[in-house]
C-alpha positions as CSV (number, residue, x, y, z in Angstrom):
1,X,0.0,0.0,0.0
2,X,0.7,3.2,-0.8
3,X,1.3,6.6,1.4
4,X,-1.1,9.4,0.6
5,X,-2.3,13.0,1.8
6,X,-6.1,13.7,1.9
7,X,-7.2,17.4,2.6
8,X,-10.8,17.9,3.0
9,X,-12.9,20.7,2.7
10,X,-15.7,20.5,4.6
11,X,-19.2,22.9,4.2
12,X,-18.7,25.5,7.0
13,X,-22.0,25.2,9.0
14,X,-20.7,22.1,9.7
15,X,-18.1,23.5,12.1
16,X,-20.6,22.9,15.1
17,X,-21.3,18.8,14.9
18,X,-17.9,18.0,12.7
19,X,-17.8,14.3,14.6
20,X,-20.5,13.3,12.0
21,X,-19.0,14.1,8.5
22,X,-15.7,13.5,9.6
23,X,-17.1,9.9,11.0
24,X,-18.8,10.0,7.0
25,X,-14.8,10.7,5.6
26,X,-13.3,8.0,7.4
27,X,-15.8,5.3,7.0
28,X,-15.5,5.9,3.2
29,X,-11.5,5.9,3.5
30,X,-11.8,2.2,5.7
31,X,-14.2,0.7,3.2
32,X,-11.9,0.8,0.2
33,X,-9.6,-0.6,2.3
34,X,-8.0,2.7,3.2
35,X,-5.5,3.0,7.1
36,X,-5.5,6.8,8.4
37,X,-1.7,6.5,9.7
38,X,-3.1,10.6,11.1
39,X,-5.8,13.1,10.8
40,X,-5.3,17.3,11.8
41,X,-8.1,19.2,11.9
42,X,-7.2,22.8,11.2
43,X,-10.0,24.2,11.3
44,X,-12.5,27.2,9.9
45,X,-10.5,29.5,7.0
46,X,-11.3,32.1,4.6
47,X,-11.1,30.0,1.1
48,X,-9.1,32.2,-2.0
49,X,-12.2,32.3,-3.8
50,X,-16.1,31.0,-3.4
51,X,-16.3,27.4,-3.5
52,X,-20.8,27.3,-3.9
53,X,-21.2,30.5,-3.0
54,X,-19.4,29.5,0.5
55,X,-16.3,32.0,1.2
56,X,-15.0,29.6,4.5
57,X,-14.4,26.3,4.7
58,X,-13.4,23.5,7.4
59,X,-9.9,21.9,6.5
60,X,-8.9,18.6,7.8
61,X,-5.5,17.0,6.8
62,X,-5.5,12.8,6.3
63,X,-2.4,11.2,5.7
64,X,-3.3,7.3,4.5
65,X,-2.3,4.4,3.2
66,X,-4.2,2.8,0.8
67,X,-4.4,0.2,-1.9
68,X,-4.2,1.6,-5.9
69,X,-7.8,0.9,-6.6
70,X,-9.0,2.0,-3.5
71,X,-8.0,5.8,-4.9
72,X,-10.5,6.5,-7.7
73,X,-13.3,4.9,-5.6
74,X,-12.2,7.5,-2.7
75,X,-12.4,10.2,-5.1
76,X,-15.4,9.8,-7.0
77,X,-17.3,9.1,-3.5
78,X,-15.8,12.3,-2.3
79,X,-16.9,14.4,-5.5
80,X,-20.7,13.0,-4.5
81,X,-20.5,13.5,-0.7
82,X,-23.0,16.9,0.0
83,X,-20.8,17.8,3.1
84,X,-17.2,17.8,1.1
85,X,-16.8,21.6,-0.4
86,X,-13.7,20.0,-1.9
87,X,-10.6,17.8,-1.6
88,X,-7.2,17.0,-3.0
89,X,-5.6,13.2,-2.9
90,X,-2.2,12.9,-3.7
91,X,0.5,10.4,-3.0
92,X,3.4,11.2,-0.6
93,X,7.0,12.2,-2.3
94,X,9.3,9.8,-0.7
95,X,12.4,11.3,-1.6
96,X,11.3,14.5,0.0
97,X,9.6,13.1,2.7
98,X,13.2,11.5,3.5
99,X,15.3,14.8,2.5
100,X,12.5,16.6,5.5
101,X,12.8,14.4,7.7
102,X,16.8,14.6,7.2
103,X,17.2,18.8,7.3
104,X,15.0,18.4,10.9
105,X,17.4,16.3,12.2
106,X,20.5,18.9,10.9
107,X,18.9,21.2,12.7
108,X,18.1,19.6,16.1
109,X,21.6,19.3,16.3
């Protein structure tokens, strides 16, 4: 399985109860055989431009592992869900996950 980032906008008025379409994100990401390794919820921000007439959205960052065909049926499932505003998949650079991880250790010491 492959490492992936998942970043989720969610409809803003959803800010209040966010348990249940975040419950709704990660039942979808376990039934196509999907692992969250984390989740970060960032929280309520002003989007660049209007996404339905919406000018704020709730982000929440996913990093998961998942199998190849598990990753269209995420997306298309995601394009349909009436809470989701938007979202981005993509997979995790290696290399410069490696060369981060690296230049953070330089600089502890």
């Amino acid at each position: 399985m492959r490492e992936y980032e998942l970043t989720v906008l969610l409809h803003p008025d959803l800010e209040i109860d966010l348990e249940k379409p975040l419950a709704k994100v990660r039942d979808i990401i376990t039934n196509n055989g999907g692992e969250i390794v984390s989740e970060d919820n960032w929280g309520k921000r002003r989007l660049a431009y209007s996404i339905a007439h919406e000018d704020f959205a709730v982000y929440v960052y996913f990093e998961l592992r998942l199998p190849a065909q598990g990753v269209r049926k995420i997306d298309a499932t995601l394009n349909i869900t009436d809470e989701v505003l938007r979202h981005l998949l993509v997979t995790v650079d290696q290399k410069a996950k490696a060369a981060l991880a690296e230049s953070k250790e330089k600089n502890e010491e």
